[in-house]
C-alpha positions in Angstrom: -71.7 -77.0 -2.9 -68.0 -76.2 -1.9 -65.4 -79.0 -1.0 -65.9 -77.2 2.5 -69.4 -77.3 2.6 -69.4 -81.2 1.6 -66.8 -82.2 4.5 -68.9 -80.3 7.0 -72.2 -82.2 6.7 -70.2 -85.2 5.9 -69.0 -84.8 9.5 -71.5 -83.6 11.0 -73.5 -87.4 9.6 -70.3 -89.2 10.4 -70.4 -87.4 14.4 -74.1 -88.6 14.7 -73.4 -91.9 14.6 -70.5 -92.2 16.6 -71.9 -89.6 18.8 -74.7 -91.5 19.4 -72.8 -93.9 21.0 -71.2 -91.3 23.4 -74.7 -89.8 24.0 -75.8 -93.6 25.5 -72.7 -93.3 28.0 -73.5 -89.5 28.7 -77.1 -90.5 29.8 -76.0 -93.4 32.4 -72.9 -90.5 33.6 -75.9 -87.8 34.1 -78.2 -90.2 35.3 -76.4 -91.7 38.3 -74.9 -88.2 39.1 -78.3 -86.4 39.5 -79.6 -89.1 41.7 -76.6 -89.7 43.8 -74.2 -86.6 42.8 -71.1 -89.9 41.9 -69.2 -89.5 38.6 -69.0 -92.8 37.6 -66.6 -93.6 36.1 -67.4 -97.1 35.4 -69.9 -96.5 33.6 -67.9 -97.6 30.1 -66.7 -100.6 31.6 -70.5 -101.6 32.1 -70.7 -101.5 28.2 -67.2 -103.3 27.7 -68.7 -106.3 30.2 -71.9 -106.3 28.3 -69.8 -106.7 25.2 -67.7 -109.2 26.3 -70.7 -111.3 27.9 -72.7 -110.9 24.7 -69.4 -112.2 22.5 -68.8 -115.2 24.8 -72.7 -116.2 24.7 -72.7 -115.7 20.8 -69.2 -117.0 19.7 -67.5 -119.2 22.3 -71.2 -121.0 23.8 -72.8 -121.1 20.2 -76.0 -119.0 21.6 -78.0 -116.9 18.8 -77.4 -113.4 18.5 -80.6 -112.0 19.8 -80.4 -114.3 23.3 -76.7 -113.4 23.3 -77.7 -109.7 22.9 -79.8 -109.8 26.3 -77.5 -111.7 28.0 -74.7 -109.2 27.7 -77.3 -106.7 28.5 -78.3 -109.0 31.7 -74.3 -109.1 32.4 -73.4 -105.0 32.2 -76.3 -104.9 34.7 -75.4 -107.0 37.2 -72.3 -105.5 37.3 -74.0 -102.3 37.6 -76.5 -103.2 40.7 -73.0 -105.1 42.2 -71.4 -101.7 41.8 -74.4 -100.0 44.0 -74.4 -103.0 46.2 -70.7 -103.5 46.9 -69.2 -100.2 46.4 -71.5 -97.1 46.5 -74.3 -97.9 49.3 -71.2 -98.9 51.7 -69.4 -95.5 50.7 -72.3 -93.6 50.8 -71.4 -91.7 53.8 -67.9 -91.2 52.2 -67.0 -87.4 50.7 -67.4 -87.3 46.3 -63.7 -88.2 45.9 -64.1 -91.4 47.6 -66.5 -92.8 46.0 -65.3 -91.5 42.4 -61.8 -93.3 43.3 -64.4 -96.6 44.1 -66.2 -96.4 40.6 -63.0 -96.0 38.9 -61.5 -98.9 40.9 -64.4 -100.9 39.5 -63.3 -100.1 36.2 -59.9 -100.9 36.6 -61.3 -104.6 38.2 -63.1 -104.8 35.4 -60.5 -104.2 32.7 -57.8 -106.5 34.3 -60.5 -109.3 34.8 -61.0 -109.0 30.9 -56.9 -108.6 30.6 -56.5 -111.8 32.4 -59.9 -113.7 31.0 -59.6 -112.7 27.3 -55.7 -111.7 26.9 -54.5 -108.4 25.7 -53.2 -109.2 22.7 -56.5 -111.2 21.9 -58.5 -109.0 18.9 -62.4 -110.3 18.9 -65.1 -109.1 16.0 -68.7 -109.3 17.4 -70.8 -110.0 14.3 -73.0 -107.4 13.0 -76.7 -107.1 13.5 -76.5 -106.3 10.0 -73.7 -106.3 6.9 -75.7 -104.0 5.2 -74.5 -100.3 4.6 -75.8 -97.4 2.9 -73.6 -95.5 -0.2 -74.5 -91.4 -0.2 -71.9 -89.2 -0.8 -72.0 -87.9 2.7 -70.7 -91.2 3.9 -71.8 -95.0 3.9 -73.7 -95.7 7.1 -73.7 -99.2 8.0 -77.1 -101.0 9.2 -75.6 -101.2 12.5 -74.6 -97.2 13.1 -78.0 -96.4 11.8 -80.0 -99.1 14.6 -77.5 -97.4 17.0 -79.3 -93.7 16.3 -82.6 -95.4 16.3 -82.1 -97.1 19.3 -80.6 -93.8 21.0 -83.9 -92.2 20.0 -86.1 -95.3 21.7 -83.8 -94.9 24.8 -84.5 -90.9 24.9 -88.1 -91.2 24.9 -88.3 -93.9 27.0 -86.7 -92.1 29.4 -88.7 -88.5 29.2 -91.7 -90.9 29.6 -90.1 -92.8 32.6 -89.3 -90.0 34.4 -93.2 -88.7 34.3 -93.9 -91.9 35.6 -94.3 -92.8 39.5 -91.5 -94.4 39.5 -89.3 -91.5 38.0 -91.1 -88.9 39.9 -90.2 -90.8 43.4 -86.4 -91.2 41.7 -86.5 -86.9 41.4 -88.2 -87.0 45.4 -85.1 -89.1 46.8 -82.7 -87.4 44.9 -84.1 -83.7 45.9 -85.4 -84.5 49.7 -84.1 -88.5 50.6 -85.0 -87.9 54.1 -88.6 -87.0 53.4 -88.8 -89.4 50.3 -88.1 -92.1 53.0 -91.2 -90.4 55.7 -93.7 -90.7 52.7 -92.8 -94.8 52.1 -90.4 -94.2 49.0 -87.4 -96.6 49.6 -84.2 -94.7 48.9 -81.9 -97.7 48.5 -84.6 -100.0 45.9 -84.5 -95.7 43.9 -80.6 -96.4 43.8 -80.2 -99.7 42.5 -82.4 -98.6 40.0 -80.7 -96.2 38.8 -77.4 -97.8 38.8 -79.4 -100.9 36.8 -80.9 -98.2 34.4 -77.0 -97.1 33.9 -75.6 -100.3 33.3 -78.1 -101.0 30.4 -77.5 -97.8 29.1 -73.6 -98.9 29.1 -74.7 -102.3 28.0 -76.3 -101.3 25.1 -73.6 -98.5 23.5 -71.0 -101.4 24.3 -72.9 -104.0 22.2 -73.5 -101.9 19.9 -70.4 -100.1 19.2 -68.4 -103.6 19.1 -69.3 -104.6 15.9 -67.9 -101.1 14.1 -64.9 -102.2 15.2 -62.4 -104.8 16.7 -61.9 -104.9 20.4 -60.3 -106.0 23.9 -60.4 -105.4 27.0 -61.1 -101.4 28.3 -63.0 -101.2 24.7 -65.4 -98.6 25.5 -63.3 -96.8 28.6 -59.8 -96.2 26.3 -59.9 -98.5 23.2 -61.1 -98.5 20.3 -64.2 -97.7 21.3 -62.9 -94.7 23.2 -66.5 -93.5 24.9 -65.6 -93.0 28.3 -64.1 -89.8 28.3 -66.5 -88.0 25.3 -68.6 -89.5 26.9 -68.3 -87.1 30.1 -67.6 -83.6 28.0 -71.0 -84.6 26.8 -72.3 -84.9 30.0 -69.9 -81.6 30.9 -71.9 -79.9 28.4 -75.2 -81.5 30.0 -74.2 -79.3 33.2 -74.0 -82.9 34.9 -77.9 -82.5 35.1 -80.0 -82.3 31.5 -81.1 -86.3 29.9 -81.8 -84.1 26.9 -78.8 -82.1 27.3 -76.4 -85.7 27.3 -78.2 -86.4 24.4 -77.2 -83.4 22.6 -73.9 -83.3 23.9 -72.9 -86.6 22.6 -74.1 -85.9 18.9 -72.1 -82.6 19.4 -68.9 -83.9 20.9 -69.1 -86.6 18.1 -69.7 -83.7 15.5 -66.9 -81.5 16.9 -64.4 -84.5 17.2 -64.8 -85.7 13.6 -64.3 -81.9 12.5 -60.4 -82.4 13.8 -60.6 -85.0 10.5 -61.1 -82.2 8.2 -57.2 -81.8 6.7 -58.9 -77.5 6.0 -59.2 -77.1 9.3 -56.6 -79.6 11.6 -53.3 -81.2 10.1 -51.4 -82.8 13.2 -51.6 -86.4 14.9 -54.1 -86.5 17.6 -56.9 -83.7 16.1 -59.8 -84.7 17.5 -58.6 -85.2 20.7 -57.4 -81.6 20.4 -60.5 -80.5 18.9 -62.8 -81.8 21.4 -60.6 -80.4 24.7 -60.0 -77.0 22.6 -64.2 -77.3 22.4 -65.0 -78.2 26.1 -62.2 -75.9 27.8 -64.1 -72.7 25.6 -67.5 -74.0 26.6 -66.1 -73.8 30.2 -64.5 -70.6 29.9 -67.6 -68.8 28.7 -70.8 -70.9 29.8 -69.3 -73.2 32.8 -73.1 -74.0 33.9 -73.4 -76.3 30.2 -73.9 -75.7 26.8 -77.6 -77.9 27.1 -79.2 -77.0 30.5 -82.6 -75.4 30.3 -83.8 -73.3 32.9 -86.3 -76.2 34.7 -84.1 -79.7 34.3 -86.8 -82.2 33.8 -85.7 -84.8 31.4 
């Protein structure tokens, strides 16, 4: 196989597993939009929260790793049902911009709560699920990017099977028709907090799980090192705003396209895959502005 050849798959394996990680903030970005049309934009500050709940359970209280896990988990969603609570149900009367300026003001709270909590120049290391990594010459996936894709596919069927479900089939009535969802006993409000919950733990989970790759402080996920936020949403982009399958692709494909501005062949220059990825989205828009991943009949 050519050199060529060999850096292609080696980043197409390395954009899975970061990409995997986007897809998890895609599906809470998609997920909130179709049911109440918001871009949140908070939704990678649910993850950072999550993360720093789960490190100050684990490290600072002494808690094990598993309970400290769903703690942070527990945390990123209470943000996320105070978000629906404090912010979106008294705005929901308010125009698209309004309410994306609220979610992004959450975020902002968020991050200088963290700022002032954990200090900026503070640099914290969750511990790993697992030390373990795997040598091939396409790359060394560590234990903890490969639980992240398996825990990406759990989520994604979980989700196609939620969404057959009563309770996913009322979510799809309030979204399409909340007036008559409400005449036929299906309470609007409980369908929202839900989803915001369901987005939360989305964010929850790609925040606790991307922590350990890396070091990290405050705005983690949003602009740090963990950087999701804004992948996140060209996946979603690429989604149309609308396909859970489509977010799922989109983030394995943004992380695929952004590690292909690492190839020194193709992109020589400081900030590549930042280029690469908004060269990518901009000729997806030009050409196919609906989405790259929306099927005829969005279900799932």
């Amino acid at each position: 196989m050519s050199t060529l050849g060999q850096e292609l798959i080696t980043a197409a394996v390395i954009g899975v597993l970061q990409g995997s990680i986007y897809a998890m903030v895609a599906l809470g970005i998609v997920l909130v939009y179709r049911a109440t049309g918001v871009f949140n934009f908070a939704q990678a500050e649910f993850g950072t929260t999550a993360l720093f709940g789960a490190y100050t359970a684990h490290v600072v209280w002494g808690w094990g790793y598993a309970v400290s896990f769903g703690f942070g988990l527990v945390v990123g969603v209470v943000m996320g049902l105070l978000t629906e609570a404090l912010v979106i149900h008294p705005l929901r009367k308010a125009s698209r911009v309004t309410l994306l300026v609220g979610t992004a003001g959450v975020a902002l709270t968020a991050i200088g709560l963290q700022f002032w909590k954990y200090n900026e120049t503070l640099i914290m290391v969750m511990p790993r699920i697992s030390d373990g990594f795997h040598q091939t010459k396409y790359g060394s996936p560590t234990d903890q990017q490969l639980i992240t894709v398996a825990v990406l596919v759990a989520v994604t069927i979980a989700l196609a099977l939620f969404f057959r479900s009563p309770w996913g089939l009322a979510i799809q009535a309030a979204q399409q028709e909340p007036v008559a969802a409400e005449l036929v006993g299906i309470n609007v409000r409980s369908v929202s907090l839900l989803i915001w919950g369901i987005a939360a733990l989305l964010g929850g989970l790609a925040g606790i799980l991307a922590g350990p790759n890396t070091t990290f402080s405050a705005a983690f996920l949003s602009f740090g090192a963990g950087g999701a936020l804004l992948p996140g949403f060209m996946a979603a982009v690429l989604a149309g705003m609308r396909s859970m399958s489509g977010a799922v692709a989109g983030g394995l494909v943004v992380g695929f396209v952004e590690q292909l501005g690492n190839l020194t062949l193709l992109v020589d220059v400081n900030g590549a895959r930042a280029m690469m990825l908004f060269v990518f989205l901009l000729l997806v828009l030009l050409f196919k502005p609906s989405g790259l991943f929306v099927p005829r009949a969005v279900t799932a």
